[in-house]
PyMOL Python script that loads the backbone (N, CA, C, O; Angstrom):
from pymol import cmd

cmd.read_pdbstr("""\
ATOM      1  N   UNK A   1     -16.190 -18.177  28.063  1.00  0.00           N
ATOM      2  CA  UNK A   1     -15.666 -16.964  28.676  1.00  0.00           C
ATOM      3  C   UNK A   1     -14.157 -17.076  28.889  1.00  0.00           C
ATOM      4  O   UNK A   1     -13.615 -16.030  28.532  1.00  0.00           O
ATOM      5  N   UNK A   2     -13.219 -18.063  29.388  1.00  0.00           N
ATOM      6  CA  UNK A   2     -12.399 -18.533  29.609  1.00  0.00           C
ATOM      7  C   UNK A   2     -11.373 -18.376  28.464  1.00  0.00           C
ATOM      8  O   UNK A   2     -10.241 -17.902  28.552  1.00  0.00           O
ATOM      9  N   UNK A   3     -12.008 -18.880  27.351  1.00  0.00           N
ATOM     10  CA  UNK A   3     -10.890 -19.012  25.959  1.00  0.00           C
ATOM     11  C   UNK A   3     -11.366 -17.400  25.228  1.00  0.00           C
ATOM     12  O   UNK A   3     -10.767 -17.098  24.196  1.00  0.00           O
ATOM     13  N   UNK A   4     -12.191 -16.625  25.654  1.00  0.00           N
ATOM     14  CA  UNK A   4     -11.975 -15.114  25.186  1.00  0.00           C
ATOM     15  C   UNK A   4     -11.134 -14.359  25.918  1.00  0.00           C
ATOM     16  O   UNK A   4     -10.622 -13.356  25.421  1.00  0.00           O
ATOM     17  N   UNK A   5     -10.863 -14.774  27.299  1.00  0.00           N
ATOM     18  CA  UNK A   5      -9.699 -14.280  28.270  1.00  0.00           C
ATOM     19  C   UNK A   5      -8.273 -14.675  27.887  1.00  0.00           C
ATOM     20  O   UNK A   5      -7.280 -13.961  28.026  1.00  0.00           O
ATOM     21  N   UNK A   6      -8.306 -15.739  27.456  1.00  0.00           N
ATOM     22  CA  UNK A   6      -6.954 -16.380  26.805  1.00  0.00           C
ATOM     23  C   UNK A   6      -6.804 -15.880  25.780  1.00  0.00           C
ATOM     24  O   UNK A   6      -5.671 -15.399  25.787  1.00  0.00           O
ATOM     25  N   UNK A   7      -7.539 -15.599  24.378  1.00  0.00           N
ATOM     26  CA  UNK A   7      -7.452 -14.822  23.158  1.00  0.00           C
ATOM     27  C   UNK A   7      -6.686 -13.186  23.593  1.00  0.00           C
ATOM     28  O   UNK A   7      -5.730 -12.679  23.006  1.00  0.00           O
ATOM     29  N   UNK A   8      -7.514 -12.549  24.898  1.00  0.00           N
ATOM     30  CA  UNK A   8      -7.109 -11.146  25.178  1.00  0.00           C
ATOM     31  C   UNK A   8      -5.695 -11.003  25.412  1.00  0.00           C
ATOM     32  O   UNK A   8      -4.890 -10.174  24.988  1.00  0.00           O
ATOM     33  N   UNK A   9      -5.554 -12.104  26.267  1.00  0.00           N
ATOM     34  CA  UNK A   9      -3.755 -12.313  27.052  1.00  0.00           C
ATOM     35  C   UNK A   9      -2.908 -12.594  25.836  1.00  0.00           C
ATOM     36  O   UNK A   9      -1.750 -12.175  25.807  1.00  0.00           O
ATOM     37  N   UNK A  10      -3.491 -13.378  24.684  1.00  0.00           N
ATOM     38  CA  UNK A  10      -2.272 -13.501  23.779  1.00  0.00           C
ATOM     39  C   UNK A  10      -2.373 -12.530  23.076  1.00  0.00           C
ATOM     40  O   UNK A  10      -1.265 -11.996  23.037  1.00  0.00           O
ATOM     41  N   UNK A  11      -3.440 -11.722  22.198  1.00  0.00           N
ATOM     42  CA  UNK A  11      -3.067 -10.550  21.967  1.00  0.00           C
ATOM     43  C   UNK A  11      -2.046  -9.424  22.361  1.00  0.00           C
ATOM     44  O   UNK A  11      -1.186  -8.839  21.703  1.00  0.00           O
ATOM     45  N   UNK A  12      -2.533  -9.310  23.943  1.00  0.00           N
ATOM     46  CA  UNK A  12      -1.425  -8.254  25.029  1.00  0.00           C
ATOM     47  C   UNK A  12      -0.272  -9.050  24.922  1.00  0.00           C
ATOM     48  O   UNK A  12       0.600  -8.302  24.480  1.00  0.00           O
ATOM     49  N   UNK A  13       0.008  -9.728  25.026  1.00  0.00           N
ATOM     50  CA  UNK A  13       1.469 -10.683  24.626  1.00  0.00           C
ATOM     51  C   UNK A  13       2.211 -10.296  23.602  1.00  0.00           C
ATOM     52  O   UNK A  13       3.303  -9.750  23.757  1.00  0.00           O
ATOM     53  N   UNK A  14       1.395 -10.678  21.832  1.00  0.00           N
ATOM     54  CA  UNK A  14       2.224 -10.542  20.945  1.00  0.00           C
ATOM     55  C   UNK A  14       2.388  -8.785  20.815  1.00  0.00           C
ATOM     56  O   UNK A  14       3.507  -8.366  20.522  1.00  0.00           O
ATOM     57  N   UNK A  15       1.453  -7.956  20.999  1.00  0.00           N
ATOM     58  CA  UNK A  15       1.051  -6.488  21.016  1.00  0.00           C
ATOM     59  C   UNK A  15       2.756  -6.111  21.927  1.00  0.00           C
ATOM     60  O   UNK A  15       3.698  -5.405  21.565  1.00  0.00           O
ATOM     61  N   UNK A  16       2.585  -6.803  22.975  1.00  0.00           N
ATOM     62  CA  UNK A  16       3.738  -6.176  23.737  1.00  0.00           C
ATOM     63  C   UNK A  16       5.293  -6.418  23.045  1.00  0.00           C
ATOM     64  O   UNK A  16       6.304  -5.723  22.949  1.00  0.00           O
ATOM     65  N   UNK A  17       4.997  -7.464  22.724  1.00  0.00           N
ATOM     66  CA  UNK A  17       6.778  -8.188  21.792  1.00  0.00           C
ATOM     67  C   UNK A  17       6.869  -7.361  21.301  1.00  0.00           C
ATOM     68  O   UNK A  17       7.573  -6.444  21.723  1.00  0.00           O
ATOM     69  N   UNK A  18       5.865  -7.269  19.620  1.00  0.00           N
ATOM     70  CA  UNK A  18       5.993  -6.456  19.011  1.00  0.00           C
ATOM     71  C   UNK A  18       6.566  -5.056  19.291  1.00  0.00           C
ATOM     72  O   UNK A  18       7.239  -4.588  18.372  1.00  0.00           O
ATOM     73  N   UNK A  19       6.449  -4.458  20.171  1.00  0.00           N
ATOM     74  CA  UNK A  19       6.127  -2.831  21.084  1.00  0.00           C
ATOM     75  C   UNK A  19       7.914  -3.458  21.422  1.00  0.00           C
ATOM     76  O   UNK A  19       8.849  -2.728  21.094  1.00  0.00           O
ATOM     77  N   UNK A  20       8.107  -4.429  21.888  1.00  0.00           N
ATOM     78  CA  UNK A  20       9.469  -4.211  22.724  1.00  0.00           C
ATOM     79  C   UNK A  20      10.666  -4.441  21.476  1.00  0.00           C
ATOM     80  O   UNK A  20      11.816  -4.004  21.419  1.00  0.00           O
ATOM     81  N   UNK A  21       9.867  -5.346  20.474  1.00  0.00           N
ATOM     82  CA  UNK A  21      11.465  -5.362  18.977  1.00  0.00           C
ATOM     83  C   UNK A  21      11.420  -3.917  18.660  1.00  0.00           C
ATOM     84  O   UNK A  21      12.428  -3.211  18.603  1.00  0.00           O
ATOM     85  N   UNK A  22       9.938  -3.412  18.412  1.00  0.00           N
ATOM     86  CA  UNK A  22      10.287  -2.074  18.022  1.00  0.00           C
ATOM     87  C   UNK A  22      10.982  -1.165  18.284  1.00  0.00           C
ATOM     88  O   UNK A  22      11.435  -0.349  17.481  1.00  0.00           O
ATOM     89  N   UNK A  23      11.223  -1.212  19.958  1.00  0.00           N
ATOM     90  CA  UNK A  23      12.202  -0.259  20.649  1.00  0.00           C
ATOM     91  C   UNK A  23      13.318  -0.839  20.410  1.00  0.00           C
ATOM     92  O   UNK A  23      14.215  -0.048  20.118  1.00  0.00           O
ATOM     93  N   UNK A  24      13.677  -2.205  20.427  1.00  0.00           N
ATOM     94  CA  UNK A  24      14.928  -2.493  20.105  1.00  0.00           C
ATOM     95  C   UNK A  24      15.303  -1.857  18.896  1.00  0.00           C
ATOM     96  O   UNK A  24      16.300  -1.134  18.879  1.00  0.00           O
ATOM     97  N   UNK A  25      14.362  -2.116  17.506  1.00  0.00           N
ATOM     98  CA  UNK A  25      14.961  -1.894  16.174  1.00  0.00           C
ATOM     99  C   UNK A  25      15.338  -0.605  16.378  1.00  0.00           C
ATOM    100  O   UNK A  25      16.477  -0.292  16.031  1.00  0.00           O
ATOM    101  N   UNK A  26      14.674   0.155  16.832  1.00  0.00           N
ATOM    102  CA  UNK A  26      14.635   1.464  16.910  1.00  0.00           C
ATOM    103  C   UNK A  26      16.460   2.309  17.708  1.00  0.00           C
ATOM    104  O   UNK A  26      17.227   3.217  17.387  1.00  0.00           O
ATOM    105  N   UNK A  27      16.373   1.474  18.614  1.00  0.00           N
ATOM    106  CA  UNK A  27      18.014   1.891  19.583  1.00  0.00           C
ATOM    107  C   UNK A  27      18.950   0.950  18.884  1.00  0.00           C
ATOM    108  O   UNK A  27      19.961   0.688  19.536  1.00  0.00           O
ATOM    109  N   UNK A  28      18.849   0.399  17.744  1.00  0.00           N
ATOM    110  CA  UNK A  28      19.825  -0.196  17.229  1.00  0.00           C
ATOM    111  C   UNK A  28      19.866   0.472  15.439  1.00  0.00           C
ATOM    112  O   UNK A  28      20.779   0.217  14.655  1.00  0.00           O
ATOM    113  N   UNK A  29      18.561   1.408  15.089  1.00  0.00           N
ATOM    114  CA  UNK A  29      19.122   1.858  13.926  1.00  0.00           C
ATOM    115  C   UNK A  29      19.578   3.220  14.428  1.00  0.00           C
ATOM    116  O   UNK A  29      19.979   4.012  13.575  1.00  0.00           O
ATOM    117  N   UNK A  30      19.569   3.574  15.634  1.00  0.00           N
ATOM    118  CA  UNK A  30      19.963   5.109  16.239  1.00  0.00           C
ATOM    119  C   UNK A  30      21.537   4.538  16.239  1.00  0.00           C
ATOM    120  O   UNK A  30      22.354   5.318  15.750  1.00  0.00           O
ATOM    121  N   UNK A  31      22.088   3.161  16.775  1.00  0.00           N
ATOM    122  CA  UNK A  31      23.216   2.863  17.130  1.00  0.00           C
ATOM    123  C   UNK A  31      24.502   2.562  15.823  1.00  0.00           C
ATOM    124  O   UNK A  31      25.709   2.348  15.926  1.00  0.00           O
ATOM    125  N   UNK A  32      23.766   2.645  14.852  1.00  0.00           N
ATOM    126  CA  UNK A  32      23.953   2.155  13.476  1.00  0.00           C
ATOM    127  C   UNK A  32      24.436   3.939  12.494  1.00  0.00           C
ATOM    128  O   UNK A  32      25.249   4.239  11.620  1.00  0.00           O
ATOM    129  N   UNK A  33      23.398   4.681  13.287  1.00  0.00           N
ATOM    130  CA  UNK A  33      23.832   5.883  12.580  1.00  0.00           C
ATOM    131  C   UNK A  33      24.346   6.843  13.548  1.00  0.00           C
ATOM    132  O   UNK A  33      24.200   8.050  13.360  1.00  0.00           O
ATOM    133  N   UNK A  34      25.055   6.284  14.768  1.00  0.00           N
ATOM    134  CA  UNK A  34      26.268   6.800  15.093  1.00  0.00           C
ATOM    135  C   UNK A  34      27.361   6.100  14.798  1.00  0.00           C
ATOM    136  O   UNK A  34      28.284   6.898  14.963  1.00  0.00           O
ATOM    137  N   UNK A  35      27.817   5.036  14.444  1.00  0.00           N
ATOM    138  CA  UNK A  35      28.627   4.335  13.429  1.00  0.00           C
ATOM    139  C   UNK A  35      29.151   4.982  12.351  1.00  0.00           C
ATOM    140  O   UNK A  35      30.338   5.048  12.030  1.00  0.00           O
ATOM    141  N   UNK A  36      27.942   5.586  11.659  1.00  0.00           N
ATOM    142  CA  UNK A  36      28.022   5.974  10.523  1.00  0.00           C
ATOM    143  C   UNK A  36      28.527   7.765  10.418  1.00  0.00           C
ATOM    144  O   UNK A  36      29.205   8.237   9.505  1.00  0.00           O
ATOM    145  N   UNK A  37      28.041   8.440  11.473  1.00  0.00           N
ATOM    146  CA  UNK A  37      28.665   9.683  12.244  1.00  0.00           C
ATOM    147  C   UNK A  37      30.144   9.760  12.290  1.00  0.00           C
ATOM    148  O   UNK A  37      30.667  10.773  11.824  1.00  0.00           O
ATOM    149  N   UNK A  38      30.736   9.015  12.689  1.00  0.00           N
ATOM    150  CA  UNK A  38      31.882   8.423  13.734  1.00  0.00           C
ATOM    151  C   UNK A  38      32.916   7.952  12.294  1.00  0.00           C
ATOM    152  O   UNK A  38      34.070   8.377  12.240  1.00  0.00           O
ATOM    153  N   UNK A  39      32.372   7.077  11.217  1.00  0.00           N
ATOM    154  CA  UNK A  39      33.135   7.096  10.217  1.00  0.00           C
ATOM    155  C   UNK A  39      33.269   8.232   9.324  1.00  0.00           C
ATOM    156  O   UNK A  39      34.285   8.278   8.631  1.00  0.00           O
ATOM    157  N   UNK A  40      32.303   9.266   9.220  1.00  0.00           N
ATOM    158  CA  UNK A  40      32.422  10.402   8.121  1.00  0.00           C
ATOM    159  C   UNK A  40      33.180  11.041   9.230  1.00  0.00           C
ATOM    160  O   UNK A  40      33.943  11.791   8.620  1.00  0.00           O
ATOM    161  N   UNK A  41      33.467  11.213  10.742  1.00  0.00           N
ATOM    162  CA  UNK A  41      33.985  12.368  11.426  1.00  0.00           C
ATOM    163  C   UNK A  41      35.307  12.021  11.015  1.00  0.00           C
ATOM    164  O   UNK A  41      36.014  12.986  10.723  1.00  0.00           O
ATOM    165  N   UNK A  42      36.024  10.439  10.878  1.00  0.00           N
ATOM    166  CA  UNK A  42      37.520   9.776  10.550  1.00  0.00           C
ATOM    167  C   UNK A  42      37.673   9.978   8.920  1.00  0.00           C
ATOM    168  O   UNK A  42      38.652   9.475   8.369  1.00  0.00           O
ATOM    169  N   UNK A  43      36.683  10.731   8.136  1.00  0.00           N
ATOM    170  CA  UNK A  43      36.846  11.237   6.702  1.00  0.00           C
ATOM    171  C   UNK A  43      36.379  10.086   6.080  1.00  0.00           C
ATOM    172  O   UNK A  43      36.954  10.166   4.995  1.00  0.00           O
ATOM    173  N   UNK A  44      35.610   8.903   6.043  1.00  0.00           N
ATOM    174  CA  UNK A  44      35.308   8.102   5.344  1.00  0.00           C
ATOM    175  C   UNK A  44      33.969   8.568   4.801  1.00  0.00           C
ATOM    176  O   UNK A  44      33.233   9.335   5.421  1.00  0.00           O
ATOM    177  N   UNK A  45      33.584   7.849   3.113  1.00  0.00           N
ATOM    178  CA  UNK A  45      32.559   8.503   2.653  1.00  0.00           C
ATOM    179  C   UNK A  45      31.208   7.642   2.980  1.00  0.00           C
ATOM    180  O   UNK A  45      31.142   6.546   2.423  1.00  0.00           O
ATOM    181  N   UNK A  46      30.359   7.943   3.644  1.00  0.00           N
ATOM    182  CA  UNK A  46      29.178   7.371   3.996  1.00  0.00           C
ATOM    183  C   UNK A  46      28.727   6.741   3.287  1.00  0.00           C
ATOM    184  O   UNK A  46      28.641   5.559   3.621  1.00  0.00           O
ATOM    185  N   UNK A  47      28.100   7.199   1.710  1.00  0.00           N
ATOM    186  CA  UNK A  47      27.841   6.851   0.879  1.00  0.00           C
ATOM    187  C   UNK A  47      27.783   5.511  -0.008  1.00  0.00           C
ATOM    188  O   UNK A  47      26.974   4.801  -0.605  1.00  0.00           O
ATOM    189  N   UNK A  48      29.832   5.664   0.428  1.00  0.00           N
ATOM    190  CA  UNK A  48      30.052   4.615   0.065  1.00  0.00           C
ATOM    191  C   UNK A  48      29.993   3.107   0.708  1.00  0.00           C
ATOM    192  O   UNK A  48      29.948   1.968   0.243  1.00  0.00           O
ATOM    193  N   UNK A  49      30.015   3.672   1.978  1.00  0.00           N
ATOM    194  CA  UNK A  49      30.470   2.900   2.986  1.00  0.00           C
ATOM    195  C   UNK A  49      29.031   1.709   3.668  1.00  0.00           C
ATOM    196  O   UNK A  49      28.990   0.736   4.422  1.00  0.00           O
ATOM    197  N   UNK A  50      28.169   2.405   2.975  1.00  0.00           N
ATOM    198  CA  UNK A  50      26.806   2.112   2.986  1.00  0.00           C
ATOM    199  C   UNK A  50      26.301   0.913   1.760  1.00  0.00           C
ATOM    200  O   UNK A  50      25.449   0.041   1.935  1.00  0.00           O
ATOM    201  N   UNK A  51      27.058   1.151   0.563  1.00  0.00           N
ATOM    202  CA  UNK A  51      27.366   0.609  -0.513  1.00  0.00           C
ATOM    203  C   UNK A  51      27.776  -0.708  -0.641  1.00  0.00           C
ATOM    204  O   UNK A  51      27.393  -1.666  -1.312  1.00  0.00           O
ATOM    205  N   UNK A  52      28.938  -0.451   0.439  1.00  0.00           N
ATOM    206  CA  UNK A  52      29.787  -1.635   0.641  1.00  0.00           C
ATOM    207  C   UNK A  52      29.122  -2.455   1.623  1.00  0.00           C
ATOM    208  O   UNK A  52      29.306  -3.651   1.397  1.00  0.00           O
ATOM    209  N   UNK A  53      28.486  -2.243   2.529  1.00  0.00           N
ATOM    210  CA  UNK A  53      27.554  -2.875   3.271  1.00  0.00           C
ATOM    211  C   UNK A  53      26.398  -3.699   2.873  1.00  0.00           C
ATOM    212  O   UNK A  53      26.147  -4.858   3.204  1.00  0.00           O
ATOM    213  N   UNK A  54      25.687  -2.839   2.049  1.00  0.00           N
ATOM    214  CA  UNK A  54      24.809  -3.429   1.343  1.00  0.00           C
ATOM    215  C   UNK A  54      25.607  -5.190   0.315  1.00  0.00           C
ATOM    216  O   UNK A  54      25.304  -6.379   0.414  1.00  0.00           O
ATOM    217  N   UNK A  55      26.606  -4.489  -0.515  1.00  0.00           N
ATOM    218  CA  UNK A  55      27.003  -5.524  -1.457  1.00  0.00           C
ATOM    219  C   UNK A  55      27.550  -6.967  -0.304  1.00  0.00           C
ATOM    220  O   UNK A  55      27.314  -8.172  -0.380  1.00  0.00           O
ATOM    221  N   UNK A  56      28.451  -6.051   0.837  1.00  0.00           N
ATOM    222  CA  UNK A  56      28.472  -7.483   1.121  1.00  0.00           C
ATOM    223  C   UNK A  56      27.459  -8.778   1.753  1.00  0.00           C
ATOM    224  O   UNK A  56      27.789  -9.928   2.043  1.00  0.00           O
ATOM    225  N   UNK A  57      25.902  -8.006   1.853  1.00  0.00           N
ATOM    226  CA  UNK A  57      25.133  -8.801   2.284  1.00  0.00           C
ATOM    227  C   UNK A  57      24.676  -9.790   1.352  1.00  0.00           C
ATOM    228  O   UNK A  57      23.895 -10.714   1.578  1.00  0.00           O
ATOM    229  N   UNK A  58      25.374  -9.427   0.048  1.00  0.00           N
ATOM    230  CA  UNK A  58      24.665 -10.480  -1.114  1.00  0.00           C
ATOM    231  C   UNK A  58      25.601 -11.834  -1.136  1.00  0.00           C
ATOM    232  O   UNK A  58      26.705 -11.904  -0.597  1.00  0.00           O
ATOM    233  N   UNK A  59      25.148 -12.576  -1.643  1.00  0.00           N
ATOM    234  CA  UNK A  59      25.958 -14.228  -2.011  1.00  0.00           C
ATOM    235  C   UNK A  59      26.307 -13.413  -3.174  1.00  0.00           C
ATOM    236  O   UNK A  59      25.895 -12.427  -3.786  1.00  0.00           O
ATOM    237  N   UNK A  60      27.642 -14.626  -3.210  1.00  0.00           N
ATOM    238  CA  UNK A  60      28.495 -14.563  -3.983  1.00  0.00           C
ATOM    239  C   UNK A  60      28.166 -14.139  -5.670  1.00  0.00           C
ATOM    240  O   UNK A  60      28.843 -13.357  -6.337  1.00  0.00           O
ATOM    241  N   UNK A  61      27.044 -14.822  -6.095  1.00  0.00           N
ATOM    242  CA  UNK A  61      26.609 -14.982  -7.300  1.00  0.00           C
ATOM    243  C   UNK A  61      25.545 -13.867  -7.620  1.00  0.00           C
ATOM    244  O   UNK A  61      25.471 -13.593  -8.818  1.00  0.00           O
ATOM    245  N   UNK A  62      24.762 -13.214  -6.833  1.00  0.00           N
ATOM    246  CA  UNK A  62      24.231 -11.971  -6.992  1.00  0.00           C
ATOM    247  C   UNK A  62      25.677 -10.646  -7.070  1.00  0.00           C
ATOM    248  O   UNK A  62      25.987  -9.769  -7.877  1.00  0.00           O
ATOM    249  N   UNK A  63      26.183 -11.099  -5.875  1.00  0.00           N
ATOM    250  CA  UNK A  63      27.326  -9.917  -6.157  1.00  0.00           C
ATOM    251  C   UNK A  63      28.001  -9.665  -7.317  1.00  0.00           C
ATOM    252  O   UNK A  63      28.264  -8.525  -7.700  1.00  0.00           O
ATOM    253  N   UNK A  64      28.376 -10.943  -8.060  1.00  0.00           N
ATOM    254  CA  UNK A  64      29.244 -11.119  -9.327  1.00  0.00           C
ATOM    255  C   UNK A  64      28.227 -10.751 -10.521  1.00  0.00           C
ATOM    256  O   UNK A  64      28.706 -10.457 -11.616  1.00  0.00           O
ATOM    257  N   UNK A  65      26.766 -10.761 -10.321  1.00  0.00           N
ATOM    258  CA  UNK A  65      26.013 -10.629 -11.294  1.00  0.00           C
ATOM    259  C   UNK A  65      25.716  -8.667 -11.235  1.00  0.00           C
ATOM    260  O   UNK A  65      25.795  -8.022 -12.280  1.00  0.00           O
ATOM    261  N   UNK A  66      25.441  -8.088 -10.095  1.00  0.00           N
ATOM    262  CA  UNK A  66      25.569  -6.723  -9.953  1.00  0.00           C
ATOM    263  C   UNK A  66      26.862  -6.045 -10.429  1.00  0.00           C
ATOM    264  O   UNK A  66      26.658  -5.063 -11.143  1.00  0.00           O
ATOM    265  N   UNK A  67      27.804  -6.269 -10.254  1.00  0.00           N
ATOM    266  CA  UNK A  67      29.204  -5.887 -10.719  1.00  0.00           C
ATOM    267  C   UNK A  67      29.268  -6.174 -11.997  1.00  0.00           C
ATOM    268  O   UNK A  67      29.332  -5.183 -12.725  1.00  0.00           O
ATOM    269  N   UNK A  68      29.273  -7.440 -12.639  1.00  0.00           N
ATOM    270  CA  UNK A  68      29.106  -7.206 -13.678  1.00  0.00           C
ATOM    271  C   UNK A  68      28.240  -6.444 -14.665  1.00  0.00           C
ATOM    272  O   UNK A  68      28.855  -5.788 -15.506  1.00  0.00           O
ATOM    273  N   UNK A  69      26.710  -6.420 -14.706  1.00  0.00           N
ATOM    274  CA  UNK A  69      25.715  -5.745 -14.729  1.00  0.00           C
ATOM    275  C   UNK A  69      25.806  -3.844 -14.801  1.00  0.00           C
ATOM    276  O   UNK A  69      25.197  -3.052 -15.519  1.00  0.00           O
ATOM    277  N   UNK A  70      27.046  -3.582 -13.507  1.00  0.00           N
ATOM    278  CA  UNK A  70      26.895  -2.132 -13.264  1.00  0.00           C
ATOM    279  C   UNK A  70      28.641  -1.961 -14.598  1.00  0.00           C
ATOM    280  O   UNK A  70      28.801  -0.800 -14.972  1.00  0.00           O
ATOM    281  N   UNK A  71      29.471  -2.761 -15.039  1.00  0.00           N
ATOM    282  CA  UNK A  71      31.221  -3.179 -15.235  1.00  0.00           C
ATOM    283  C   UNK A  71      29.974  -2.572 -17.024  1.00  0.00           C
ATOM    284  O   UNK A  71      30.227  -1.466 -17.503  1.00  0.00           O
ATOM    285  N   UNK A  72      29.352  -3.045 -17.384  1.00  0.00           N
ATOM    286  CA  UNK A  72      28.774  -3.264 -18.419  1.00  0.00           C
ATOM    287  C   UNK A  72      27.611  -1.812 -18.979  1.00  0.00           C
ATOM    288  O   UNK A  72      27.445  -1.542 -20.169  1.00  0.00           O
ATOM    289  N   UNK A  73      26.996  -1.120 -17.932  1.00  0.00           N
ATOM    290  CA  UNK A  73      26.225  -0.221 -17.948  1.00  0.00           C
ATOM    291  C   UNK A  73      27.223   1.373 -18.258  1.00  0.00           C
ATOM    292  O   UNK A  73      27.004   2.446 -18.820  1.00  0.00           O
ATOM    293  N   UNK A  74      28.272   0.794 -17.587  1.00  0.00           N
ATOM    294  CA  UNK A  74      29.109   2.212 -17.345  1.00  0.00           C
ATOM    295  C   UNK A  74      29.999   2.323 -18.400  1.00  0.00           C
ATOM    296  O   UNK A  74      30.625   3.338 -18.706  1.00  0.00           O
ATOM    297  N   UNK A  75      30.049   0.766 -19.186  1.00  0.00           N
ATOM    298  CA  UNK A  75      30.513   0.411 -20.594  1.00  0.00           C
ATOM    299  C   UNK A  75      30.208   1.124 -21.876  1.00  0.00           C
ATOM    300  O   UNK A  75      30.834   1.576 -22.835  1.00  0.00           O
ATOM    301  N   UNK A  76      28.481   0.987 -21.306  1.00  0.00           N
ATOM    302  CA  UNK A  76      28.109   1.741 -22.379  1.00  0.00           C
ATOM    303  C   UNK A  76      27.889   3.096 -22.524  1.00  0.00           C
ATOM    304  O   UNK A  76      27.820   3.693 -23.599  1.00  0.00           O
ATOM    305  N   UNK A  77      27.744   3.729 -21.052  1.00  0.00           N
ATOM    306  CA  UNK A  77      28.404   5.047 -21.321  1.00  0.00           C
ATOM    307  C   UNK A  77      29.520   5.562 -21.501  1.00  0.00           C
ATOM    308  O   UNK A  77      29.751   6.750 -21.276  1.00  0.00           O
ATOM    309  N   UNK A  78      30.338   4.756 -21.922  1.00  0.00           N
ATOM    310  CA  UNK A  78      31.814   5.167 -21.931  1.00  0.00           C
ATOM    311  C   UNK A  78      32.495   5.306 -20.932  1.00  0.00           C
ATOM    312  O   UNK A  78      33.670   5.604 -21.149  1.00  0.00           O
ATOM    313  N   UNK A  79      32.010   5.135 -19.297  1.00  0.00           N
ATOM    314  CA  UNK A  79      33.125   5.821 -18.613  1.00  0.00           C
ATOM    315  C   UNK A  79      33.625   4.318 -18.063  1.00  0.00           C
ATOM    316  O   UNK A  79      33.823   3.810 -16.960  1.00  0.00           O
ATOM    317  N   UNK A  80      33.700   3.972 -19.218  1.00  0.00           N
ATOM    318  CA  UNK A  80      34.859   2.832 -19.008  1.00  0.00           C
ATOM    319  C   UNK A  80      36.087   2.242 -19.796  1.00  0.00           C
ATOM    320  O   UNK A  80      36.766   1.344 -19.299  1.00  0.00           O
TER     321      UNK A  80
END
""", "prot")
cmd.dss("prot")
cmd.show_as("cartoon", "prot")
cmd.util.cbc("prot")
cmd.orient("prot")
């Protein structure tokens, strides 16, 4: 009886974490797209700016392999 009471409590435990990152993730992607508000209101392009975010999360060697990859695609449509 004892270790099914302990099973319940860690359930309500991780159930609750879970429940509390969520609100975090949640007031931090709201906080993320007033950032992003706040730069298109100073005329910057979101789009891009989103772009650039993304690329700089890559290592070095994915980045150099995407750039090249996209340096090469746009090659072959000519608009290069």
């Amino acid at each position: 009886m004892a270790k099914s009471g302990f099973a319940k409590e860690r359930l309500r435990s991780f159930v609750d974490r879970v429940e509390r990152l969520e609100e975090e993730k949640k007031a931090l992607s709201d906080d993320i797209k007033e950032v992003y508000a706040e730069a298109k209101g100073e005329g910057f392009d979101v789009k891009i700016l989103r772009q650039v975010v993304r690329l700089r999360k890559m290592d070095k060697a994915d980045f150099q392999e995407a750039e090249a990859m996209l340096d090469l695609y746009l090659s072959a449509l000519g608009m290069r």
